[in-house]
C-alpha positions as CSV (number, residue, x, y, z in Angstrom):
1,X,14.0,45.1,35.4
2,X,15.3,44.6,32.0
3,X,15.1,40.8,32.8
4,X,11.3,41.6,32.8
5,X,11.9,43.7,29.7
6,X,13.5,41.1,27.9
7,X,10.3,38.4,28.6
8,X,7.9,40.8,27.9
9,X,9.3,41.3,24.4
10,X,9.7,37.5,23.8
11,X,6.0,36.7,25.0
12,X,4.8,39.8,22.9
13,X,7.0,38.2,19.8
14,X,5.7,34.9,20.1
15,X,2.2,36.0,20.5
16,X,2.4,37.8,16.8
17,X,3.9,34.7,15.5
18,X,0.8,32.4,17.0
19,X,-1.1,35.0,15.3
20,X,0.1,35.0,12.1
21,X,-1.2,31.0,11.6
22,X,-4.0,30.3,9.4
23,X,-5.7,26.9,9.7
24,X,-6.0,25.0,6.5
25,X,-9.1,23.2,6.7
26,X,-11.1,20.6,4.2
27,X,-12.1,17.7,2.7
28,X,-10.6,15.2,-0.2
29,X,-13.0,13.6,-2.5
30,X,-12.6,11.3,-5.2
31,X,-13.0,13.0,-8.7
32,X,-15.2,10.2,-10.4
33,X,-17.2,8.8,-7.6
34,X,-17.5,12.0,-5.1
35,X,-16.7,9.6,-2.3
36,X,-14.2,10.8,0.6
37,X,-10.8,9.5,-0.1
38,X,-9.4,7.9,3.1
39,X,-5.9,9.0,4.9
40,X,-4.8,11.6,2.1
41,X,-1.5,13.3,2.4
42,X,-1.6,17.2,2.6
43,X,1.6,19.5,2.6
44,X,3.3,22.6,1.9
45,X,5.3,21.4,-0.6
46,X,9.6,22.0,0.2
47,X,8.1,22.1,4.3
48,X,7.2,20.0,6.6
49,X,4.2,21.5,7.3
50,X,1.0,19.4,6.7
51,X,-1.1,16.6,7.8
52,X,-3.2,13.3,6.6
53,X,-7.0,13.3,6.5
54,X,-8.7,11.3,8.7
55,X,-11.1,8.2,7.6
56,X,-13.3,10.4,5.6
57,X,-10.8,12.5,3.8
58,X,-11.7,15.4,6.7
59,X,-8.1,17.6,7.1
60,X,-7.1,20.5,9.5
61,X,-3.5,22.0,9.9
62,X,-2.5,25.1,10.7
63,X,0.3,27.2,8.1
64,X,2.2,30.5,9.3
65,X,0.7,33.2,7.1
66,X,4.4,33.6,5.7
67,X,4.3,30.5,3.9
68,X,3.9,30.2,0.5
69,X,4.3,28.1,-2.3
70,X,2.0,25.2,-3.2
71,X,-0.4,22.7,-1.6
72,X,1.1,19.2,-2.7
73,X,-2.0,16.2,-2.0
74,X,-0.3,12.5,-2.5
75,X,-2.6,9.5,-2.0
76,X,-1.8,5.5,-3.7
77,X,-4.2,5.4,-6.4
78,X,-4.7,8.8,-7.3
79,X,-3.1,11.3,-10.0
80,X,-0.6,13.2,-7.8
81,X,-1.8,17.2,-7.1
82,X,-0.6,20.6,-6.4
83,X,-2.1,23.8,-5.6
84,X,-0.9,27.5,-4.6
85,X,-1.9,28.0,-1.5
86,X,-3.0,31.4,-2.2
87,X,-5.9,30.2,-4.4
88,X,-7.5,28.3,-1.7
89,X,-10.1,29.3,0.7
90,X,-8.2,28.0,4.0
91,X,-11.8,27.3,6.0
92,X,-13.2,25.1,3.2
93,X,-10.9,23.5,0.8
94,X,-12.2,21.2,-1.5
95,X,-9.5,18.6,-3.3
96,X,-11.0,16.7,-5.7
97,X,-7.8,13.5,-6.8
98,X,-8.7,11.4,-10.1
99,X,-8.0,8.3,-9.5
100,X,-5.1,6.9,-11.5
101,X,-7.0,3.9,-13.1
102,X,-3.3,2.1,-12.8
103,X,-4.7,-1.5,-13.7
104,X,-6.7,-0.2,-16.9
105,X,-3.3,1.4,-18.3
106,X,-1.2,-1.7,-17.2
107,X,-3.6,-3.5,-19.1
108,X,-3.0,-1.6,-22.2
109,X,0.4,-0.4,-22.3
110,X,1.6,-3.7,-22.0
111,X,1.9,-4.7,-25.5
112,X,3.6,-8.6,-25.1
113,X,0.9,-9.2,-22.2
114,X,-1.4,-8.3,-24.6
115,X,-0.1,-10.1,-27.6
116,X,0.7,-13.3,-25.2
117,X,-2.3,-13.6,-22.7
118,X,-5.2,-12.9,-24.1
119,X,-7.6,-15.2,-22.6
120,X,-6.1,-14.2,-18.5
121,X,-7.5,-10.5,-20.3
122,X,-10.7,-11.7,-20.9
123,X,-11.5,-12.8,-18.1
124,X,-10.0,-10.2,-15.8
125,X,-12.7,-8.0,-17.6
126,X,-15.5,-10.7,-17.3
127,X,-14.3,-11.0,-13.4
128,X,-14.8,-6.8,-13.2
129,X,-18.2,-7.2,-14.7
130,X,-18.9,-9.9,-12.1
131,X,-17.2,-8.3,-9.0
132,X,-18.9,-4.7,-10.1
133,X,-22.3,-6.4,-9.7
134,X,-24.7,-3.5,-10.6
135,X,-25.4,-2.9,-13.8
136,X,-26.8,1.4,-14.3
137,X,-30.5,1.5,-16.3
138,X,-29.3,4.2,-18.9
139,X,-26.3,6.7,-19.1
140,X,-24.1,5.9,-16.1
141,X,-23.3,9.4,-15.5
142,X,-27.0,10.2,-14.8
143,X,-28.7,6.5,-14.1
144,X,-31.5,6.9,-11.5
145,X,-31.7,3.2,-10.8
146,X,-29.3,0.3,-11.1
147,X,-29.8,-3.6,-11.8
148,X,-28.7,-6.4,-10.2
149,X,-26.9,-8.2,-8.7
150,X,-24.8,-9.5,-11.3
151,X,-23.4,-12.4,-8.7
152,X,-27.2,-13.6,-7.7
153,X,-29.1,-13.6,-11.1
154,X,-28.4,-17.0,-11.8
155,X,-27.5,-19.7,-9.1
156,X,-28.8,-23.4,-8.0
157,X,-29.2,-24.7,-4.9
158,X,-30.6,-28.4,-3.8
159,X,-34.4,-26.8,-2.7
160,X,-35.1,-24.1,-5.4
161,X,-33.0,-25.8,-8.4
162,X,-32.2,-23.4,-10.4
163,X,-32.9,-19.6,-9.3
164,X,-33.4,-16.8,-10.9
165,X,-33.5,-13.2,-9.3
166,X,-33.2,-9.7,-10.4
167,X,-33.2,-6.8,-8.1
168,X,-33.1,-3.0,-8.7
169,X,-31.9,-0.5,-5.8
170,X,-32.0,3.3,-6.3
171,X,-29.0,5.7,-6.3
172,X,-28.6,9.3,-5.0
173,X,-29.5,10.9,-8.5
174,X,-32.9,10.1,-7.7
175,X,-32.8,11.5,-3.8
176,X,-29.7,12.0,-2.0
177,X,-31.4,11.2,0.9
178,X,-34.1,8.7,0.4
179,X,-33.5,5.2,-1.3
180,X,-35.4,2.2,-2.5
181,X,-34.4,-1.6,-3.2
182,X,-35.2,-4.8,-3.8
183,X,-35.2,-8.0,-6.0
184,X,-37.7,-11.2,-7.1
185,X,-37.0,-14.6,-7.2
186,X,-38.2,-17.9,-8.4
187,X,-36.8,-21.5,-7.9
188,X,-37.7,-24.1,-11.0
189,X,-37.9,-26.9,-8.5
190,X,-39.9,-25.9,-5.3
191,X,-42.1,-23.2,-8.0
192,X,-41.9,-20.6,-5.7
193,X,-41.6,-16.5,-5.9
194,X,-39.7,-14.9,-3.2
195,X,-39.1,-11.2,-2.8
196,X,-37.4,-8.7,-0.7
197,X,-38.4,-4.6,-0.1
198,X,-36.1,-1.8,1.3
199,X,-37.4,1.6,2.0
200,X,-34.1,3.6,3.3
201,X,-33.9,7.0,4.8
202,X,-30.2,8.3,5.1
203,X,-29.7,11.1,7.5
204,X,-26.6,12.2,5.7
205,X,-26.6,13.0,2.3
206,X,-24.7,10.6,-0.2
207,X,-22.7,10.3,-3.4
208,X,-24.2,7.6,-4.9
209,X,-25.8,4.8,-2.2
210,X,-27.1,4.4,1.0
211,X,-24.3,2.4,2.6
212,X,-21.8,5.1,2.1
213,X,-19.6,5.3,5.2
214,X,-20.6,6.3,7.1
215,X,-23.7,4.7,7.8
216,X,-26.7,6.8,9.1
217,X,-30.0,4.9,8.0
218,X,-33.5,4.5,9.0
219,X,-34.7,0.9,7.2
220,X,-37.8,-1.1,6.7
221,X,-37.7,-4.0,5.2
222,X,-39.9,-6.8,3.9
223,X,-38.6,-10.3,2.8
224,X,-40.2,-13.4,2.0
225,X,-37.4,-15.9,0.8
226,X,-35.6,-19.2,1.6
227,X,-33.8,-19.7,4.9
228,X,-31.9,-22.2,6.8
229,X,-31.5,-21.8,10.6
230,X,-28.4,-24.2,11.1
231,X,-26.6,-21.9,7.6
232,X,-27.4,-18.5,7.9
233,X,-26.7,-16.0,10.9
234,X,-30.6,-14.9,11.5
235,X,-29.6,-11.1,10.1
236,X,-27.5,-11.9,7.5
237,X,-28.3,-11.5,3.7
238,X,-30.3,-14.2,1.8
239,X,-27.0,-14.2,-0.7
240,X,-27.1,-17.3,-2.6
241,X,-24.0,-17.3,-4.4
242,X,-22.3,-17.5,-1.3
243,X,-24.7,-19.7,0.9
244,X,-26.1,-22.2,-1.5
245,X,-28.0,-24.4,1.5
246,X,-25.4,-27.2,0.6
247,X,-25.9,-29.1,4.0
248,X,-29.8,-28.2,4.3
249,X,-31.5,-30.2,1.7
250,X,-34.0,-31.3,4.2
251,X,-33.6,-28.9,6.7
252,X,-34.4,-25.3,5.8
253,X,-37.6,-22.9,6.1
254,X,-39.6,-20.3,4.4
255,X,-39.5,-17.1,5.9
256,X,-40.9,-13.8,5.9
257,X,-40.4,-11.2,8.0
258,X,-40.6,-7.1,8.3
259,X,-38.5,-5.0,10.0
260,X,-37.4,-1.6,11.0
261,X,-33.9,-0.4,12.2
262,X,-31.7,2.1,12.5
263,X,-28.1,2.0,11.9
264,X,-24.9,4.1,12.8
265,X,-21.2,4.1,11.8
266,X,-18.8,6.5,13.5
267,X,-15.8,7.9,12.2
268,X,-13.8,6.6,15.6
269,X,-14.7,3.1,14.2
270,X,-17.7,2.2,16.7
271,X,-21.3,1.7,15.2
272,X,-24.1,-0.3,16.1
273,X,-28.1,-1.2,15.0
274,X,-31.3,-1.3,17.0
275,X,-34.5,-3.4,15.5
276,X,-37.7,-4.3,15.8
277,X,-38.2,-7.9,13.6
278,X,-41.8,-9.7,13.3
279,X,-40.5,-13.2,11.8
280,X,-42.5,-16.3,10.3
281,X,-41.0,-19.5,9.7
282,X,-42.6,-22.4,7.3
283,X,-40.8,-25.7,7.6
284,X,-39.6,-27.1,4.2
285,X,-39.5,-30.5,2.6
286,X,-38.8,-33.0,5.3
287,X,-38.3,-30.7,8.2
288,X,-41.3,-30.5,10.8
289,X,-42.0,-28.2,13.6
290,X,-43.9,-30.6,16.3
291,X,-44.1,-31.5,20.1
292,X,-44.9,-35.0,21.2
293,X,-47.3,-34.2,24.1
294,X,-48.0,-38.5,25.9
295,X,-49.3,-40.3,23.0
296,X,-50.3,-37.4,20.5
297,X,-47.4,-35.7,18.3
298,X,-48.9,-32.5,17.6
299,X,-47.8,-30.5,14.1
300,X,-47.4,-27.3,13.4
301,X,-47.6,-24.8,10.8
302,X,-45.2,-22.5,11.6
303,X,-43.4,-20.5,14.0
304,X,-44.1,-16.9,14.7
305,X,-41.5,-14.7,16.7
306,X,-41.1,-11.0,17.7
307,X,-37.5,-9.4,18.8
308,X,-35.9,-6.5,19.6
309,X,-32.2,-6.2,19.7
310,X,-29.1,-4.3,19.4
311,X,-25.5,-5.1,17.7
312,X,-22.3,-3.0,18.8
313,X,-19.3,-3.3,16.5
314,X,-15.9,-1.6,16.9
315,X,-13.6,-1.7,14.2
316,X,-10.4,0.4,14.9
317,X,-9.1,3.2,11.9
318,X,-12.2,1.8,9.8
319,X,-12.1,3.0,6.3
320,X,-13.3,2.4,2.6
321,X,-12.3,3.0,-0.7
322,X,-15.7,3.8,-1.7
323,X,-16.8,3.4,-5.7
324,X,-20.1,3.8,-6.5
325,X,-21.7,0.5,-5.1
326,X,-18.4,-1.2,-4.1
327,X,-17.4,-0.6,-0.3
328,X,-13.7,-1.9,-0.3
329,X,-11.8,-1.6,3.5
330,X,-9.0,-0.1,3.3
331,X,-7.5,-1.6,7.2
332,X,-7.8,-5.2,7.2
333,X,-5.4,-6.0,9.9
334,X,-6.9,-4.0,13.3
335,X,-9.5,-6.3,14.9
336,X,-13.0,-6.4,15.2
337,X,-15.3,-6.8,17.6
338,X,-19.5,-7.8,17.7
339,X,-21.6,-7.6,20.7
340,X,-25.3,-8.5,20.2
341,X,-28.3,-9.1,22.5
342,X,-31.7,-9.9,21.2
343,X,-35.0,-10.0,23.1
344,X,-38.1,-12.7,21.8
345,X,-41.1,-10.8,22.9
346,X,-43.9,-13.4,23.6
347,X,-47.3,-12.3,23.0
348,X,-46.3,-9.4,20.9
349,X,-47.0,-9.3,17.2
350,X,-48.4,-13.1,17.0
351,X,-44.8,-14.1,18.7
352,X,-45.0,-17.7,20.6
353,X,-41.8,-17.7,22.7
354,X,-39.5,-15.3,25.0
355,X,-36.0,-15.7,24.2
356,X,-32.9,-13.8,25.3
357,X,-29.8,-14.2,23.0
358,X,-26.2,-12.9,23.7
359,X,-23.6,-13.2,20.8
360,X,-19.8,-12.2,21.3
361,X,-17.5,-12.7,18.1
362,X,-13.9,-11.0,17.5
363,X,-11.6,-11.0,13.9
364,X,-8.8,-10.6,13.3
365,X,-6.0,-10.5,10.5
366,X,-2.1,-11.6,11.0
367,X,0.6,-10.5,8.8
368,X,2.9,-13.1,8.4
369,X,6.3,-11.1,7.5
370,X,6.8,-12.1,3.9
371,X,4.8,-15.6,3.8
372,X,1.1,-14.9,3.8
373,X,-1.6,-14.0,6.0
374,X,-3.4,-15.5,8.7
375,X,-7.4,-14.7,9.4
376,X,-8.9,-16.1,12.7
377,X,-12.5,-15.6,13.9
378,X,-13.6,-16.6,16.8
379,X,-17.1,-16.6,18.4
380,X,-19.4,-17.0,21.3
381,X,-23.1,-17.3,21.6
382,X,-26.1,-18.1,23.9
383,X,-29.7,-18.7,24.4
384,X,-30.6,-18.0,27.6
385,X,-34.7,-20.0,27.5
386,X,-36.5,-22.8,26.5
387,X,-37.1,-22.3,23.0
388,X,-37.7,-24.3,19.4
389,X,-34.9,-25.6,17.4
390,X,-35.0,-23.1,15.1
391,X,-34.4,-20.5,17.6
392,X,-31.2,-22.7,18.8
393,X,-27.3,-21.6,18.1
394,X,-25.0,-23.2,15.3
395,X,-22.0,-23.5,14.1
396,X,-22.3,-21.2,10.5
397,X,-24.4,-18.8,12.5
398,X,-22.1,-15.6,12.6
399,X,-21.5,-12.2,11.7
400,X,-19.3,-11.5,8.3
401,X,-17.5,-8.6,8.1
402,X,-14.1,-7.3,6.9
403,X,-12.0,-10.6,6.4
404,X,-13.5,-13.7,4.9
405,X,-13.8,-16.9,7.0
406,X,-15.8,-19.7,5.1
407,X,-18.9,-21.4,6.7
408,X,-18.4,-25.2,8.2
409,X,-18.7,-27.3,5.0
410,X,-18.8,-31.1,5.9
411,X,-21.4,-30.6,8.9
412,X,-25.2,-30.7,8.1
413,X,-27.2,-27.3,9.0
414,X,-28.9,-28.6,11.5
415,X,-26.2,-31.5,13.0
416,X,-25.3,-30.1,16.1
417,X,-28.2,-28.5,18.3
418,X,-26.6,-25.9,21.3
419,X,-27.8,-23.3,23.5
420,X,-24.1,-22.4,24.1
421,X,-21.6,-22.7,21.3
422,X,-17.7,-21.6,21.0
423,X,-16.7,-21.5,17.5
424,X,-13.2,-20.6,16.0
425,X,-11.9,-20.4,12.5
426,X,-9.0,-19.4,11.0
427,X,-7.3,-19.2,7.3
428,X,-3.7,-18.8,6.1
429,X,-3.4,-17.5,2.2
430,X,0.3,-18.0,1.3
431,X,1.8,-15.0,-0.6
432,X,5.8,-15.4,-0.8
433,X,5.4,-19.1,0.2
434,X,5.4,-21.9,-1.8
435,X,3.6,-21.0,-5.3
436,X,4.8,-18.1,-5.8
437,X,8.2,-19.9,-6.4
438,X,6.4,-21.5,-9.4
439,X,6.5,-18.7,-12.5
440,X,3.3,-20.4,-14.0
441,X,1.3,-19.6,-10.8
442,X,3.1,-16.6,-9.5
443,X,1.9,-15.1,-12.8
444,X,-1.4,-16.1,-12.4
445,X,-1.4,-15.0,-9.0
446,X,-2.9,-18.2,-7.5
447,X,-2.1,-18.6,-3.6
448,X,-2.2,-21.6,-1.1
449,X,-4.5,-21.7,0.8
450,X,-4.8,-23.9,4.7
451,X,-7.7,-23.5,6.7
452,X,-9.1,-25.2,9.9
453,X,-12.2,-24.5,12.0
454,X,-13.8,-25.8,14.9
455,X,-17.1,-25.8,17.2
456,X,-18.4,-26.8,20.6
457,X,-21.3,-26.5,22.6
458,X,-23.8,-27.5,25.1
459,X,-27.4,-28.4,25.0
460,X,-29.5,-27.7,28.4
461,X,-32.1,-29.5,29.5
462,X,-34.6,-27.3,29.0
463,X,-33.8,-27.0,25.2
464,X,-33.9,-31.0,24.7
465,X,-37.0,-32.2,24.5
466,X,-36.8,-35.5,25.8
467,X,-35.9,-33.4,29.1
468,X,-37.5,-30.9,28.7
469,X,-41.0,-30.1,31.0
470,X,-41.5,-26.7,28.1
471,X,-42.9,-28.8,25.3
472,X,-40.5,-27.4,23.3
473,X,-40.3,-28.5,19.0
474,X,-39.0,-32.2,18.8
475,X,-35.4,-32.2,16.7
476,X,-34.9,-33.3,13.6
477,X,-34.4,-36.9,13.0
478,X,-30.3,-36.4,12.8
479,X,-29.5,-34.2,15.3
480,X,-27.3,-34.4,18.2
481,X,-25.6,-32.8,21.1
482,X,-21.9,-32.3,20.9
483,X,-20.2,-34.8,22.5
484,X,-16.8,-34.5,25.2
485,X,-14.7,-33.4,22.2
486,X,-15.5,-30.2,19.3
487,X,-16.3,-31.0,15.8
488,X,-13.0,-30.0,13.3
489,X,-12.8,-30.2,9.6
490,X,-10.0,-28.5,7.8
491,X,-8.6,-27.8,4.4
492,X,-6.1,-27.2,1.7
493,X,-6.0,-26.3,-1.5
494,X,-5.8,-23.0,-3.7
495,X,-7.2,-19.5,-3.9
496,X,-7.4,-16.3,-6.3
497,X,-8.0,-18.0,-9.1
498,X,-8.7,-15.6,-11.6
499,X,-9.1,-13.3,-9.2
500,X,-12.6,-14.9,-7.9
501,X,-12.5,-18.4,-7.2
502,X,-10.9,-21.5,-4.6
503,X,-10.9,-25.0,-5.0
504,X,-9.9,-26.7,-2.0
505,X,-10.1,-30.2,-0.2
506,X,-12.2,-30.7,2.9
507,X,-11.6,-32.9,5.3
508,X,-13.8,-34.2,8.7
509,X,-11.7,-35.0,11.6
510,X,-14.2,-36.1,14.5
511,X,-17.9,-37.2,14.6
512,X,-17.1,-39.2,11.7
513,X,-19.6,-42.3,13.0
514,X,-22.4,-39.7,12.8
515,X,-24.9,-41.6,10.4
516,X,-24.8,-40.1,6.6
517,X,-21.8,-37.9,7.5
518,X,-19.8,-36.7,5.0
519,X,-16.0,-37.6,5.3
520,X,-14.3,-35.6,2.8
521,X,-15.0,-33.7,-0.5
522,X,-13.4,-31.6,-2.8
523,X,-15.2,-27.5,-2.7
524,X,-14.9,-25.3,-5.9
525,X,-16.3,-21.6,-4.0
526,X,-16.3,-18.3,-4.5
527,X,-14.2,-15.9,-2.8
528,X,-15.3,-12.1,-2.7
């Protein structure tokens, strides 16, 4: 009996001590850009009672009711914080960390980097105008609208010349929910416009833009602009800084196309887009779009397709530090993973051809102790029909994401035609290696930089048209089907230059004999 006393007494003790817990419970935001702050530290300060938010600055904790003292948040790149804990409202805290601005006061408290490197200054600030790339119409703290992009107003390319383009994209001062974007261009040499429109509807509400993670937007969009099949992943952004159609002289298209998706980005790092995509595409200069049918060659104006598809993407303990326009990841070494499957819906819309598309990429970032890092992408895609060359797979068609992998260089866009292609490429940028040992460069922060990427495929009957019963669009006049071994180039040379820029060698290692090829050559690029 006084066995059962004596439990009785613990379990009623313990029970009052459960009770006596209050759960702390909130969200960290940035002070100047309102963003959530990613993986914050919050404790009792002198206990170890406490917890770290979660990819959106989200926290929850429970805290005896005895405790007290002060709430202590800690995060790298903010102004450390405390608060008493009996000032807070425990079921809706709201921690608001300044960011610490640590490079602006390095940049000024340092009196003999001042007095002794004035020119690396200048352009540090002329690389943070560039690398900001929105420009606020009127008083930043209440602009409406911005202007842009800084990195796209002027750039050349062999088919336009020299471009121009200017874009504006609204913020959340003019709806929180509701956005609007878009930008003109016009190429001196082929005196053309082209144009792009955005109408986005956010069903969360956002600090400043629309791609805010995370992402829950309804889009439409409108573009008429340049495009090269064999240089540009069909949903990736006409951005000609990066993608300057270096290989597709002869060999790209107009095209315009509209569009409506929806895209969503979970906190547990899944996400994926559905779309609906009416496309038209206009050969350029020398590139024709024709099927030899006995003795007639038959040309055509262009090719009209309709799709629907869908793109999963899992990106584990995906995060941002998020500042105004600029969407920064915070994890760059968990992998990531793309699954897309589109659908060509002859008949529908105008479209001309049924198509079914699979596309299977991974990523991935290695630490390298001490030395450097190592990024590796590796890919997978098919075409399951009979369909045009333009609608074929190639080697610089693929997704971007958090690490950057540079497109083939040395290969022409439209070189090698596949329905099934294997591509890998991978980068190692030396940190503690080699030119860190030199003072001049270590100061400067320039890294090696090694790089090597490969391709392979296969060409089915059906999508050759010398075999082929479909009719299918005859292929460019230098194109060819990979042979028993893959096509490699590689290179070396350096990176973070200033911050913004590599110059490296590139070198061809097989299909060397391939008529006009280019062997080697020396790339000045821009890394972002």
């Amino acid at each position: 009996m006084k066995k059962l006393l004596l439990i009785t007494f613990i379990a009623i003790c313990c029970g009052n001590i459960f009770a006596q817990t209050t759960i702390f419970k909130g969200v960290v935001t940035d002070a100047k850009y309102k963003t959530p702050v990613a993986y914050t530290a919050i404790f009792i300060e002198g206990t170890p009672i406490g917890t770290v938010a979660n990819n959106v600055g989200e926290f929850s904790f429970p805290v005896p009711d005895s405790v007290v003292g002060r709430l202590v948040i800690v995060r790298e790149g903010f102004t450390f914080k405390r608060i008493a804990v009996d000032t807070v409202v425990v079921n809706q805290i709201k921690i608001e960390l300044e960011p610490d601005d640590f490079e602006q006061k390095t940049l000024t408290s340092d009196s003999s980097k001042i007095q002794y490197k004035p020119f690396n200054r200048f352009f540090k600030k002329a690389m943070k105008f560039v690398l900001n790339d929105w420009i606020p119409f009127g008083n930043p703290q209440t602009n409406k609208f911005d202007f842009g992009r800084i990195q796209t107003l002027p750039t050349y390319n062999p088919i336009e010349g020299v471009r121009l383009r200017a874009g504006i994209a609204s913020t959340s001062r003019l709806n929180p929910h509701f956005f609007v974007k878009g930008y003109a261009a016009y190429g001196f040499k082929d005196q053309k416009f082209k144009y792009r429109g955005e109408a986005i509807y956010s069903f969360d509400k956002k600090a400043y833009h629309e791609n805010e993670f995370p992402k829950n937007n309804l889009r439409l969009v409108y573009e008429n602009d340049l495009y090269s099949p064999g240089e540009m992943h069909p949903r990736s952004g006409n951005d000609l800084l990066l993608i300057t159609y270096r290989r597709s002289v002869n060999e790209a298209t107009y095209r315009n196309f509209v569009e409506i998706n929806y895209e969503r980005e979970h906190t547990n790092g899944l996400a994926h887009t559905i779309w609906l995509r009416k496309s038209r595409f206009v050969p350029q200069g020398e590139l024709l779009f024709q099927r030899d049918f006995s003795d007639m060659r038959i040309p055509y104006e262009a090719l009209n397709t309709s799709e629907v598809g869908i793109l999963l993407r899992y990106s584990a303990r995906e995060a941002y530090v998020q500042q105004k326009r600029k969407r920064k990841p915070i994890e760059l070494e968990s992998p990531v993973f793309f699954l897309s499957y589109s659908i060509g819906l002859k008949g529908f819309l105008g479209s001309e051809t049924a198509y079914h598309r699979t596309e299977l990429s991974a990523q991935k970032r290695f630490l390298l102790n001490r030395f450097g890092r190592l990024d590796a992408v590796g890919e997978f895609s098919k075409v399951w029909n009979a369909v045009p060359f333009p609608l074929l797979v190639y080697p610089n068609q693929r997704y971007r994401h958090h690490i950057e992998n540079n497109a083939f260089f040395l290969n022409r866009a439209l070189e090698f035609v596949a329905d099934e292609q294997y591509t890998l490429r991978t980068t190692f940028v030396g940190d503690d290696f080699i030119l860190s040992k030199v003072p001049f460069f270590d100061d400067l922060g320039i890294k090696e930089l090694i790089s090597l990427r490969a391709s392979y495929g296969r060409l089915s009957d059906k999508n050759d048209p010398l075999r082929s019963s479909s009719h299918i669009y005859d292929f460019p006049p230098a194109s060819y089907r990979y042979g028993s071994t893959p096509y490699v180039e590689g290179t070396i040379g350096i990176t973070n230059i200033l911050g913004l820029l590599r110059v490296e060698y590139v070198h061809r290692f097989t299909y060397r004999d391939h008529p006009d090829a280019l062997l080697g050559k020396v790339r000045v690029d821009v890394t972002l």
